[in-house]
VEXRODREN-537545 format. One record per residue: residue in three letters; z, x, y of N, C-alpha, C in turn. Coordinates in nm, 2 decimals, padded with zeros to 4 digits. Each point is the difference from the previous one (the first is absolute). Last residue first. Layout:
N
- ALA;Z;X;Y;Z;X;Y;Z;X;Y
...
This chain:
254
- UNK;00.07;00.55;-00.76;00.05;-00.04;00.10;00.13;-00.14;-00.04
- UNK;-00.24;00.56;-00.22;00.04;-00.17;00.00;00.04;-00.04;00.13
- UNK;-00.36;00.35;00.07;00.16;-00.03;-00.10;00.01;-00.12;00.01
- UNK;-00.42;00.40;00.10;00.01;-00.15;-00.06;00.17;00.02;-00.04
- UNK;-00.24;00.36;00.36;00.00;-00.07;-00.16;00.08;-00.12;-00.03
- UNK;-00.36;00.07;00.38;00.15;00.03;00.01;00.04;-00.03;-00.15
- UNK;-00.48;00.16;00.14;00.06;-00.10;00.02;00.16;00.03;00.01
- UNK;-00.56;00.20;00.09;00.14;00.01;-00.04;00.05;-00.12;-00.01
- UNK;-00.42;00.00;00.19;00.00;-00.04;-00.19;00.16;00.05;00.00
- UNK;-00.19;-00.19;00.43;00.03;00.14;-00.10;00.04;-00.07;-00.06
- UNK;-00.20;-00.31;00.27;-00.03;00.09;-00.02;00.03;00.15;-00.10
- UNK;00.23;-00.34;00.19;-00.07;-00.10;-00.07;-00.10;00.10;-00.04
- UNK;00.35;00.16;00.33;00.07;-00.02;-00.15;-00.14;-00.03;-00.11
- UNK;-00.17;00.05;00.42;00.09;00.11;-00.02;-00.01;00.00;-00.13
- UNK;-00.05;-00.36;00.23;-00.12;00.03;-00.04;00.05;00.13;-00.07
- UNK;00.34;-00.17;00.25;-00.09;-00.09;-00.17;-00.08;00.07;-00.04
- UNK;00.17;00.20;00.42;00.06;00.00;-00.10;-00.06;-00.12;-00.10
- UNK;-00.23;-00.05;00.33;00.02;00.13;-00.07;00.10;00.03;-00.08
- UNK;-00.01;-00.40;00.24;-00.09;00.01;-00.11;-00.02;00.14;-00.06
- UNK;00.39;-00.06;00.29;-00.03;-00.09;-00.13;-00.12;-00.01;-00.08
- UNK;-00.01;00.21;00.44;00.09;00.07;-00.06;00.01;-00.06;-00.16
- UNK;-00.16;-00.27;00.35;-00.09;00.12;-00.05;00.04;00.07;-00.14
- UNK;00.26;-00.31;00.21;-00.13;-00.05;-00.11;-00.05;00.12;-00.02
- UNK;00.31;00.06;00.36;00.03;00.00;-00.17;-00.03;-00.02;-00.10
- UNK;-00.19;-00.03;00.45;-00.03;00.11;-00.06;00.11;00.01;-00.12
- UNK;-00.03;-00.41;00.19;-00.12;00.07;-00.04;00.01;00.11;-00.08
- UNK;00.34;-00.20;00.21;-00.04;-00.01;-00.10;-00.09;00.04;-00.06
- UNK;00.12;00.12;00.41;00.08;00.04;-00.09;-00.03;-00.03;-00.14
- UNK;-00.41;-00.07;00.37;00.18;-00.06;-00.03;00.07;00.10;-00.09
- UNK;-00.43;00.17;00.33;00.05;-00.07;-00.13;00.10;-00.04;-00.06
- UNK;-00.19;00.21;00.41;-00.02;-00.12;00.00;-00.01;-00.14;-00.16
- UNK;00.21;00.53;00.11;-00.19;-00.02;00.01;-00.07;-00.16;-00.05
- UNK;00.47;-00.07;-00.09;-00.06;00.19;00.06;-00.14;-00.01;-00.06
- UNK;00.37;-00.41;00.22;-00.10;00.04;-00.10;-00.02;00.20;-00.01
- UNK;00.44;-00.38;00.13;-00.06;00.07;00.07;-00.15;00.07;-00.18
- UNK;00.29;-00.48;00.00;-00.01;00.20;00.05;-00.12;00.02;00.03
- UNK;00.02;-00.48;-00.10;-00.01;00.12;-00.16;00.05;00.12;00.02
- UNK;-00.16;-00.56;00.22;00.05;00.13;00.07;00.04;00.07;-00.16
- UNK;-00.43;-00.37;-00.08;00.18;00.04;00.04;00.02;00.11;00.04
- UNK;-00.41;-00.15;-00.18;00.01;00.03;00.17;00.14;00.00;00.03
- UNK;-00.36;00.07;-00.50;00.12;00.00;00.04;00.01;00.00;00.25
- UNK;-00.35;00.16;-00.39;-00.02;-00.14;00.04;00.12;-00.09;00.11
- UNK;-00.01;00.48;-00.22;-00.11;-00.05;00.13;-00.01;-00.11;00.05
- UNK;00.29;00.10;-00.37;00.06;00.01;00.14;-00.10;00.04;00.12
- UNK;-00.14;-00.18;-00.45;00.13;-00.07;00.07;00.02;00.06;00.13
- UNK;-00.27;00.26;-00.34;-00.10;-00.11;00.12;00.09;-00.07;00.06
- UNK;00.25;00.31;-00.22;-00.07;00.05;00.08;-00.09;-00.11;00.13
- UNK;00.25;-00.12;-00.44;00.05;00.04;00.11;-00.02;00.03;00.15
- UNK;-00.23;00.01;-00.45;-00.02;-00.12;00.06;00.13;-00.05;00.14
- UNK;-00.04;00.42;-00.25;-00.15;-00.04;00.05;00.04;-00.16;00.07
- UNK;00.34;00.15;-00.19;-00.02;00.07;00.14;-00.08;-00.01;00.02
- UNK;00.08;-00.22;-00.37;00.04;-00.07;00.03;-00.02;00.07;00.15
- UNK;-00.19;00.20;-00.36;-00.04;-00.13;00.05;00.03;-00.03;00.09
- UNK;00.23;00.37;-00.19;-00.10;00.05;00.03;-00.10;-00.15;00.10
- UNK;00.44;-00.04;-00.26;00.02;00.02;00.16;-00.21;00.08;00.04
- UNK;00.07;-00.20;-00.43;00.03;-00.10;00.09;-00.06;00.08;00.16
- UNK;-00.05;00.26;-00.35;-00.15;-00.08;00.00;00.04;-00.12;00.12
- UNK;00.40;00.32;-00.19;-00.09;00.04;00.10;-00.14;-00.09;00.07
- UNK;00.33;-00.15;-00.25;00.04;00.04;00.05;-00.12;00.07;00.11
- UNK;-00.08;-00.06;-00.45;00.00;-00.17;00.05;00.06;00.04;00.14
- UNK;-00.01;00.41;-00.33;-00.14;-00.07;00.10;-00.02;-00.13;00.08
- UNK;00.32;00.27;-00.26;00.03;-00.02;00.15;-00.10;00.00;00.02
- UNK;-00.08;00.19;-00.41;00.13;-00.11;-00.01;-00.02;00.06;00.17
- UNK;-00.48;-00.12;-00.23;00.09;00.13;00.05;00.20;-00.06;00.02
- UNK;-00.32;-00.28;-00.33;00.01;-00.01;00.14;00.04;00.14;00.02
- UNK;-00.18;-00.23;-00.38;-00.03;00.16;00.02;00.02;-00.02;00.18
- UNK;-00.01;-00.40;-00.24;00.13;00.10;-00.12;-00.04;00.12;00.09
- UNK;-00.03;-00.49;00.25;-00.05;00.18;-00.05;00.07;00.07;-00.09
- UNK;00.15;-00.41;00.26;-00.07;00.00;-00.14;-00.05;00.14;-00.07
- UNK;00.14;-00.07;00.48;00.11;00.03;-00.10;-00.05;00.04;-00.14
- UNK;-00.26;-00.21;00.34;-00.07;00.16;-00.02;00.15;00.05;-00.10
- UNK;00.00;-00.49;00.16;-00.13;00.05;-00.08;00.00;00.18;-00.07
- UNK;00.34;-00.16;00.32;00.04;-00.04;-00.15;-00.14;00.00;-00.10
- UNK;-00.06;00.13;00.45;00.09;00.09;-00.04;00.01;-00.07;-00.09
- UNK;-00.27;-00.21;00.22;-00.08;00.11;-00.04;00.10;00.06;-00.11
- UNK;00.18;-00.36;00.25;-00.08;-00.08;-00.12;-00.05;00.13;-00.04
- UNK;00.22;00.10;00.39;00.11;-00.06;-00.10;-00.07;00.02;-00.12
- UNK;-00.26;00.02;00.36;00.05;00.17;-00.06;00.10;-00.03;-00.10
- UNK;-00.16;-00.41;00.24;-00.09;00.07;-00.10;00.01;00.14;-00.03
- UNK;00.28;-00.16;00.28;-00.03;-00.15;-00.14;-00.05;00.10;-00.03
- UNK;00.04;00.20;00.38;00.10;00.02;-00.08;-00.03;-00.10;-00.13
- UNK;-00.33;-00.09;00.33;-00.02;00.11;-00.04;00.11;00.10;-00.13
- UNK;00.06;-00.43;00.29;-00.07;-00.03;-00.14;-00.03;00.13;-00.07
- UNK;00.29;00.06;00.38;00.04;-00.07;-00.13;-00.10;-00.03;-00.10
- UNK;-00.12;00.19;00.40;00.09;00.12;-00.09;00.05;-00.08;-00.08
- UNK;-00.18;-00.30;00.29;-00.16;00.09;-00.02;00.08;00.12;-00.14
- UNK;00.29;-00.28;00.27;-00.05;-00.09;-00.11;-00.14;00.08;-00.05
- UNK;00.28;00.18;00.39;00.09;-00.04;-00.16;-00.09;-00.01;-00.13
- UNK;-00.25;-00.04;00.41;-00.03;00.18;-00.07;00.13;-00.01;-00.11
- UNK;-00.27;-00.37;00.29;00.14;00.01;-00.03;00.03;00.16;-00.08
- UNK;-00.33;-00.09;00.46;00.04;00.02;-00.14;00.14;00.01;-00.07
- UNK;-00.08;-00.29;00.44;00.01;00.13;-00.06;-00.04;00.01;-00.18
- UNK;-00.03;-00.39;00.51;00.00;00.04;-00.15;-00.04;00.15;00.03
- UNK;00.29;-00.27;00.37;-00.11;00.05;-00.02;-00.06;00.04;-00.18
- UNK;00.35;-00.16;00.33;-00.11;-00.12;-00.04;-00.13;00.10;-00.05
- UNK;00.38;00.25;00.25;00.03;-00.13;-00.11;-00.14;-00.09;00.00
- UNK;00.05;00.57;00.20;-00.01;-00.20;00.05;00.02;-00.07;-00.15
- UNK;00.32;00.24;-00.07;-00.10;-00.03;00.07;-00.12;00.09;00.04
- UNK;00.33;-00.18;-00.43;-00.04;00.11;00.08;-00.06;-00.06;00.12
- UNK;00.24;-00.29;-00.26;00.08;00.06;00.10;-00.08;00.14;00.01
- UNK;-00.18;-00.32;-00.29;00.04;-00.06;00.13;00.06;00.10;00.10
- UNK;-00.40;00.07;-00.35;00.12;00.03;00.02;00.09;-00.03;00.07
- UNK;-00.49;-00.17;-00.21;00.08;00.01;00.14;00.14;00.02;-00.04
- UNK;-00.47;00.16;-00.30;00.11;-00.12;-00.02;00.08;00.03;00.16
- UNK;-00.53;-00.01;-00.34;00.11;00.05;00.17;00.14;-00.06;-00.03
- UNK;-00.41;-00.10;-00.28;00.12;00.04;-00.06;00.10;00.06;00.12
- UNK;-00.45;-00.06;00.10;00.04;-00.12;-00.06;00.15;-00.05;-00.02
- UNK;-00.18;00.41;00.32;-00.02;-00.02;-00.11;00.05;-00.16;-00.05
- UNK;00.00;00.29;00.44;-00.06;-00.13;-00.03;00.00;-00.02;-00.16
- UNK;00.33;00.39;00.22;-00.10;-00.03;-00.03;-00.05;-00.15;00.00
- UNK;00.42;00.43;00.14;-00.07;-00.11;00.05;-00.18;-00.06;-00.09
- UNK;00.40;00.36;-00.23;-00.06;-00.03;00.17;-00.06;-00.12;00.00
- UNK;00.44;-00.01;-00.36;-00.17;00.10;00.02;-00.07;-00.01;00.19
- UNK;00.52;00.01;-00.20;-00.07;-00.09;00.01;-00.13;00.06;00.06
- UNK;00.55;00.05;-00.17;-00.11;00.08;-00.05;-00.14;-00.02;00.00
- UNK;00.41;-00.37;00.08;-00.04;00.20;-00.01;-00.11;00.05;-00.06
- UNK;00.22;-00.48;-00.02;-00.11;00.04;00.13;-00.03;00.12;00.05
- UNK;00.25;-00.23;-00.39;00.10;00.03;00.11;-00.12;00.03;00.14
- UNK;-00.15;-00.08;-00.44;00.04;-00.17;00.07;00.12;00.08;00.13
- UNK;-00.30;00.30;-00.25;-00.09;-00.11;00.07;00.15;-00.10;00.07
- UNK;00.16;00.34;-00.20;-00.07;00.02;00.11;-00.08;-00.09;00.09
- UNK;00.17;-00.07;-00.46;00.08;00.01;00.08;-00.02;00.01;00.15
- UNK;-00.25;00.05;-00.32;00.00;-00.12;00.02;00.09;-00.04;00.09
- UNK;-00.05;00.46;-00.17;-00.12;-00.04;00.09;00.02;-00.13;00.05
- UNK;00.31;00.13;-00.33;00.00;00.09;00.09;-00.07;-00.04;00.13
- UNK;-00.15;-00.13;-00.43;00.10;-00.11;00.07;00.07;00.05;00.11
- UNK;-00.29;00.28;-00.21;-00.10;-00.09;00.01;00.17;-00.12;00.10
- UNK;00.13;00.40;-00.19;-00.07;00.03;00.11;-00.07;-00.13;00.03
- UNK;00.21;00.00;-00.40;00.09;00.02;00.11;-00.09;-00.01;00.14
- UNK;-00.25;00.01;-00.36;00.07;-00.10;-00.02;00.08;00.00;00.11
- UNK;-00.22;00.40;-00.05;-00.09;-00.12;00.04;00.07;-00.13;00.00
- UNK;00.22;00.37;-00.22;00.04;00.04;00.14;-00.12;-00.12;00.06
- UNK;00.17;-00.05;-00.46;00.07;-00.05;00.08;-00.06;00.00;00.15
- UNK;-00.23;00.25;-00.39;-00.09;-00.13;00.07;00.13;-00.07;00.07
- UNK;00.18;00.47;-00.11;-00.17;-00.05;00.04;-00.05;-00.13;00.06
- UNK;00.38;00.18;-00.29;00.03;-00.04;00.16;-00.15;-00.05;00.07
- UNK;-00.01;00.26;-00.43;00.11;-00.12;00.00;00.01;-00.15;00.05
- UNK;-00.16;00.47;00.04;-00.12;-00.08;-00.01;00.09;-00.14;-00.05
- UNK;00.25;00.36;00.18;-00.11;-00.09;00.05;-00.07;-00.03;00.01
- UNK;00.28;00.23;-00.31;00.06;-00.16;00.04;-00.11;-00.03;00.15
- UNK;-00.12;00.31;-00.28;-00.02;-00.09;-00.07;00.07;-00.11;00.09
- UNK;00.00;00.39;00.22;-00.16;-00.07;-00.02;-00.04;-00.12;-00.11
- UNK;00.44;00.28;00.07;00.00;-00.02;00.12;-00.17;-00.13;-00.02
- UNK;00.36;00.15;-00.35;-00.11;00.06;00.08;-00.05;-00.14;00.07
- UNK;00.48;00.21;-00.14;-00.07;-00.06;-00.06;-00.15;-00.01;00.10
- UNK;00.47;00.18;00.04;-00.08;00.07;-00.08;-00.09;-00.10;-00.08
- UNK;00.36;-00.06;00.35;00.01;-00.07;-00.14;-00.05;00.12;-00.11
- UNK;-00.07;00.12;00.48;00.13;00.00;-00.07;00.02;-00.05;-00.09
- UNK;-00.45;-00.07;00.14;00.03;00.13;-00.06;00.14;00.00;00.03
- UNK;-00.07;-00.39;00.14;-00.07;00.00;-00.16;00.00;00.13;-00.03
- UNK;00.19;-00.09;00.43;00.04;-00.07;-00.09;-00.02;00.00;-00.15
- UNK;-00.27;00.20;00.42;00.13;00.05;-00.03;00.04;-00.05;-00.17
- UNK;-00.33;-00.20;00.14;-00.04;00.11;-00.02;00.11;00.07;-00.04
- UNK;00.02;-00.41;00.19;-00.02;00.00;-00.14;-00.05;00.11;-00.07
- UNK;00.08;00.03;00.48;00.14;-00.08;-00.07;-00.07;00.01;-00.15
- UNK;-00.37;00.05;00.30;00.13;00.14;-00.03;00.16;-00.01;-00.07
- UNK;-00.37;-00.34;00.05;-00.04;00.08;-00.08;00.08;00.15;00.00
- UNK;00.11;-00.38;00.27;00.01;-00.04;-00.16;-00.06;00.15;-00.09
- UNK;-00.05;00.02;00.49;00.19;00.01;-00.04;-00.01;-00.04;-00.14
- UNK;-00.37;-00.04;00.21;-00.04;00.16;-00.03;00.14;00.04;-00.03
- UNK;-00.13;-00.44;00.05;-00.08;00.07;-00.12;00.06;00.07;00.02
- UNK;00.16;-00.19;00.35;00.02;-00.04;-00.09;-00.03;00.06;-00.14
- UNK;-00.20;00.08;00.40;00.13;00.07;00.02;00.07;-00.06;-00.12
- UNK;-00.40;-00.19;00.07;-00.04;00.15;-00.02;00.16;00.04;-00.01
- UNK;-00.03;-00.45;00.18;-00.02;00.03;-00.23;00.02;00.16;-00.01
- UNK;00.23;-00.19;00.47;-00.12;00.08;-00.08;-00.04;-00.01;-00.08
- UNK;00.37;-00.30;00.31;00.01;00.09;-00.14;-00.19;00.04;00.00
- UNK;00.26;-00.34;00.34;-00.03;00.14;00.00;00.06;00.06;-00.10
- UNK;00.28;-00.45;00.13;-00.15;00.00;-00.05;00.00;00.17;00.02
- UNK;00.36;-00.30;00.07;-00.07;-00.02;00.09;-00.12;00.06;-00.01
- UNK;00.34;00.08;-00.30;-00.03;-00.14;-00.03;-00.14;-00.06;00.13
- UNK;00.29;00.45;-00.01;-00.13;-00.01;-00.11;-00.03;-00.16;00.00
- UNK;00.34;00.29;00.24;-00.06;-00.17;00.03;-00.13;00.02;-00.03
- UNK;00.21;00.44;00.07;00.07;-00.08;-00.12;-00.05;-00.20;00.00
- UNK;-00.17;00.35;00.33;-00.02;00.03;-00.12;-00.01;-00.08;-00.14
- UNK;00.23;-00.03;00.49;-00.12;-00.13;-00.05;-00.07;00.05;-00.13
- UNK;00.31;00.24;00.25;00.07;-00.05;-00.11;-00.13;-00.11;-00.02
- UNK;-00.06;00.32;00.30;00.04;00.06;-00.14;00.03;-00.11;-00.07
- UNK;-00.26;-00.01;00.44;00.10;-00.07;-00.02;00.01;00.03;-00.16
- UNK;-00.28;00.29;00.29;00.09;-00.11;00.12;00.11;-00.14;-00.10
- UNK;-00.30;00.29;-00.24;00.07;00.08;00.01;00.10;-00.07;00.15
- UNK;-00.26;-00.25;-00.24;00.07;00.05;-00.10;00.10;00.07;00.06
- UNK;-00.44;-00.06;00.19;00.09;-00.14;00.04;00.12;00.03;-00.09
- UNK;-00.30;00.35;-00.04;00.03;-00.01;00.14;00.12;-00.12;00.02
- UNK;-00.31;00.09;-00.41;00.13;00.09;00.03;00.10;-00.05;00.13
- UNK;-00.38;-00.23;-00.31;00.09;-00.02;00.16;00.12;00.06;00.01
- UNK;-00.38;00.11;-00.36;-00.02;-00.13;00.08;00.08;-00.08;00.16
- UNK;00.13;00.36;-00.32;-00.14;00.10;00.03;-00.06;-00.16;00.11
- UNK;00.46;00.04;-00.18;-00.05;00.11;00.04;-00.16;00.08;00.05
- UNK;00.22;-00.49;-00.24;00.06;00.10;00.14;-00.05;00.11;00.06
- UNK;-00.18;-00.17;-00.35;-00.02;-00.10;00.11;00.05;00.06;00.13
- UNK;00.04;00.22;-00.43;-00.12;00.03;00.09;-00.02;-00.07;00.11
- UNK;00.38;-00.09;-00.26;00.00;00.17;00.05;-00.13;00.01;00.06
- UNK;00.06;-00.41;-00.24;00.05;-00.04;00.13;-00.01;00.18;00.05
- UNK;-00.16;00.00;-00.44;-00.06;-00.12;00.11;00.05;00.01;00.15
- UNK;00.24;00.23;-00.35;-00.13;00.08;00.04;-00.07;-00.10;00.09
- UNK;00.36;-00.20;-00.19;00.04;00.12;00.12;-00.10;00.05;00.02
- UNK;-00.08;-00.29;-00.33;00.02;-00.12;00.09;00.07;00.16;00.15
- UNK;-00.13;00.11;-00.43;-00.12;00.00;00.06;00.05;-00.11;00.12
- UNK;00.31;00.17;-00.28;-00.06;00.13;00.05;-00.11;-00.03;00.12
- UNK;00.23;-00.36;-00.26;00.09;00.06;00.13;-00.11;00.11;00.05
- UNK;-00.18;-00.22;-00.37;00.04;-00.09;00.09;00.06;00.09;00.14
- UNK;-00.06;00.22;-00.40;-00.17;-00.03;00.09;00.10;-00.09;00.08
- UNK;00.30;00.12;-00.29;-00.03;00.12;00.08;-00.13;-00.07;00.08
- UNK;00.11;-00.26;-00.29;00.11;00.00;00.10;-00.04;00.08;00.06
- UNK;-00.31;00.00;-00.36;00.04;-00.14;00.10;00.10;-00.03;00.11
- UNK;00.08;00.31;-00.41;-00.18;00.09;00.13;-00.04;-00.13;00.14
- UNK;00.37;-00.11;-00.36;00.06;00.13;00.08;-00.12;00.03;00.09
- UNK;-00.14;-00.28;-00.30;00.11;-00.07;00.06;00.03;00.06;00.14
- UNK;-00.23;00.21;-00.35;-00.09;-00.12;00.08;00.08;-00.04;00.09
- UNK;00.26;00.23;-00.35;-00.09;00.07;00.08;-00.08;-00.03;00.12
- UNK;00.17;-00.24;-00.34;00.14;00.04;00.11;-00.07;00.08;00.09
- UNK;-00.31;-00.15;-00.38;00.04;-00.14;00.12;00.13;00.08;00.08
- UNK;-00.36;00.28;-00.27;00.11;-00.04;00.01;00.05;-00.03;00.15
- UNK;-00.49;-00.10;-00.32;00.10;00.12;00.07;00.12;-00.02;00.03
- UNK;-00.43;-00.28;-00.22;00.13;00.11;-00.08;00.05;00.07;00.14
- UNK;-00.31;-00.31;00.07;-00.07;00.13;00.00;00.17;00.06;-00.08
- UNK;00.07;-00.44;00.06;-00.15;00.02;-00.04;-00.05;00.15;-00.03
- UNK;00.40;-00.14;00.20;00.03;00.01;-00.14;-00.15;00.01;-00.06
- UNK;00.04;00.05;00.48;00.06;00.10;-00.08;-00.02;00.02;-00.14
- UNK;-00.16;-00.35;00.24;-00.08;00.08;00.00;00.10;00.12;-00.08
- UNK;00.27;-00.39;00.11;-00.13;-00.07;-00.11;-00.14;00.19;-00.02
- UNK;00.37;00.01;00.34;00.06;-00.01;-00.13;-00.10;-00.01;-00.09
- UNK;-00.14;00.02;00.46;00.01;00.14;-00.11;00.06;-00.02;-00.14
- UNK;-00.10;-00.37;00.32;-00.11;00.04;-00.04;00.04;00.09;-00.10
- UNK;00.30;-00.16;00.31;-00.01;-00.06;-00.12;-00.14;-00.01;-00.09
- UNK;00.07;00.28;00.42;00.15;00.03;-00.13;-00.04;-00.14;-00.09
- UNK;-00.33;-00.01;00.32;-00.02;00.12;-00.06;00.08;00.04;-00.09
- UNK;00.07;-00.36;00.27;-00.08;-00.06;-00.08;00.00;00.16;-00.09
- UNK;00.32;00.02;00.36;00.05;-00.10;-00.08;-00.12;00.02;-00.13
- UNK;-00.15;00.22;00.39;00.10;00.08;-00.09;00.01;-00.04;-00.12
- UNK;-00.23;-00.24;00.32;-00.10;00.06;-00.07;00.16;00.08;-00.10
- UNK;00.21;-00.29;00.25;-00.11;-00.07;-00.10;-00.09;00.10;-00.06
- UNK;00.23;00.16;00.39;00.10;-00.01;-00.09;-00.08;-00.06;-00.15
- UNK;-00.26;00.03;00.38;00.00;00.13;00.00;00.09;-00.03;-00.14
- UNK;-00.04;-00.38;00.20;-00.11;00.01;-00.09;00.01;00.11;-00.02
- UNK;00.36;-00.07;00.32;00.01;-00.11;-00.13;-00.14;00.04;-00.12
- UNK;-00.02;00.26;00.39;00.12;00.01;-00.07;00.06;-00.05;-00.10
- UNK;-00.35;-00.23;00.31;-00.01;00.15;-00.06;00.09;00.11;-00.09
- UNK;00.09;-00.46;00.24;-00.10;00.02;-00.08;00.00;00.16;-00.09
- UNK;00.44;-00.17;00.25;-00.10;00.03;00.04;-00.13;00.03;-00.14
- UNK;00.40;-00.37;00.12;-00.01;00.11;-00.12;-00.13;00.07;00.05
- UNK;00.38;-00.31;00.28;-00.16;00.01;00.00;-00.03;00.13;-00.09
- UNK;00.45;-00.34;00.18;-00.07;00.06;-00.10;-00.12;-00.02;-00.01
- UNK;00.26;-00.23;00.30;00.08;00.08;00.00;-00.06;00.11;-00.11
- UNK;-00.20;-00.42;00.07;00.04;00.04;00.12;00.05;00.11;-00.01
- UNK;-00.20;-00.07;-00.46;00.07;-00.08;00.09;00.04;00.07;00.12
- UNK;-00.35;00.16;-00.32;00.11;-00.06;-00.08;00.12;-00.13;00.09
- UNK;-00.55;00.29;00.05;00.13;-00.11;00.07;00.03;-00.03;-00.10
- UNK;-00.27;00.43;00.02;-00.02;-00.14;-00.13;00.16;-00.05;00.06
- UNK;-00.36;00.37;00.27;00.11;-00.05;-00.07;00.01;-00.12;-00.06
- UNK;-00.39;00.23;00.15;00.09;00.12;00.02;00.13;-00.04;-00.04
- UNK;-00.48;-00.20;00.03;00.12;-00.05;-00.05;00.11;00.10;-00.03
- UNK;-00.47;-00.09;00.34;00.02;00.01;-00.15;00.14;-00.05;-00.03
C-alpha cells in the first residue's frame, strides 16, 4: 500500500496521520458554515473541537497501549510517546471524546445532547477518512478471500494473497450514515441526541460484521471476542436504551 508519502531522501510524511489530521482539518472547516446554520455558538464549537481532538487522540493511543501491546510498551516505555509509528484504537478514542466533552459541557453548563447532535454527522465523516487511512497504510486488513474486489496487502504475509478490504467495506457504510444523518436532522420531532445515538447504534452494528471479517493481530480476545466487539456490544445497548425512553435531557441553549 502506501504507509508513506516521499517528500525527499531525508523526508517521509507517514500516511495515516497525515489523513487522520485531514479528517480533523475537513470536520473544523465544516463546523463554522454548520454552527452558523443551526444558530449555535461558534466559541463554543470551537472549544468542543479541541477537546475531541486531544481527548480522543490519548484515549486512542491509551487503549493501544494497554490492551493491544501491553507487553512491548512495557520492555520499552518510551516507545509510548512515538505516536507517529502508528497504534491508536477508534474505541479508546470515542470513549476519551465522549468523556472529555462530557466533562467540558456540564462545567460550562450547557447540554450535553444538543451539542451531540451537533457533532453527530462529523463522527461518519471523520471515521470514513479515518478508514482510508487504514486502507493506504495497510492496517486493519480482512481475511483471506477470492472475491473480485480482493485486495493484496503487500507487507502482510503470505503476500500475494487477496483479502477483504474491510477499510473500504466501513467506509461506504460510514457515507451512507453520513447521507442518513443530515436526512433524519430534518425532523422537526427528532428526540435531542438522537443523531448521536442512531450513528453510534449503526456504526457498532456495522462494526461488529468488520471485526469478523477482520485477520489483523487486535490483543488478546475474551471468549474469542475482540475488544472491540464487545464495545459494540455495549454501544448498541446503550442506543437502543437512550432511542427507546421517552425521558430526555432538558433542553438549553447551545
Amino acid at each position: 500500500m502506501f504507509p508513506h508519502i516521499h517528500i525527499s531522501d531525508s523526508l517521509n510524511l507517514p500516511t495515516y496521520l497525515l489523513l487522520c489530521s485531514l479528517a480533523y482539518c475537513v470536520c473544523l472547516v465544516w463546523l463554522v458554515p454548520r454552527a452558523k446554520k443551526l444558530n449555535v455558538n461558534r466559541n463554543h464549537a470551537l472549544d468542543i473541537s479541541l477537546i475531541i481532538m486531544v481527548s480522543g487522540f490519548v484515549g486512542a493511543r491509551i487503549l493501544h497501549v494497554f490492551y493491544e501491546e501491553p507487553s512491548y510498551y512495557l520492555n520499552d516505555p518510551m516507545q509510548v510517546f512515538q505516536f507517529w509509528r502508528g497504534g491508536f484504537v477508534f474505541y479508546g478514542g470515542l470513549i476519551g471524546v465522549l468523556i472529555g466533552c462530557y466533562v467540558y459541557i456540564k462545567i460550562k453548563k450547557l447540554s450535553f445532547l444538543e451539542w451531540a447532535d451537533f457533532f453527530a454527522p462529523m463522527a461518519p465523516l471523520g471515521y470514513a477518512i479515518g478508514r482510508l487511512a487504514c486502507f493506504l497504510n495497510g492496517c486493519c486488513y480482512g481475511k483471506v478471500c477470492d472475491l473480485p474486489w480482493a485486495v493484496n496487502f503487500p507487507n502482510v504475509l503470505p503476500s500475494g494473497i487477496g483479502r477483504h478490504p474491510t477499510q473500504l467495506y466501513i467506509v461506504i457504510c460510514e457515507v451512507i450514515l453520513l447521507l442518513a444523518l443530515l436526512n433524519i436532522e430534518k425532523l422537526k420531532k427528532l428526540k435531542t441526541g438522537s443523531l448521536l445515538f442512531i450513528w453510534l447504534f449503526f456504526h457498532s452494528v456495522g462494526r461488529i460484521f468488520m471485526e469478523f471479517m477482520r485477520d489483523d493481530p487486535r490483543g488478546d480476545t475474551i471468549l474469542n471476542l475482540s475488544i472491540s466487539t464487545w464495545i459494540s456490544f455495549g454501544f448498541i445497548l446503550l442506543s437502543s436504551w437512550f432511542l427507546l425512553n421517552k425521558n430526555n435531557e432538558p433542553t438549553k441553549s447551545v
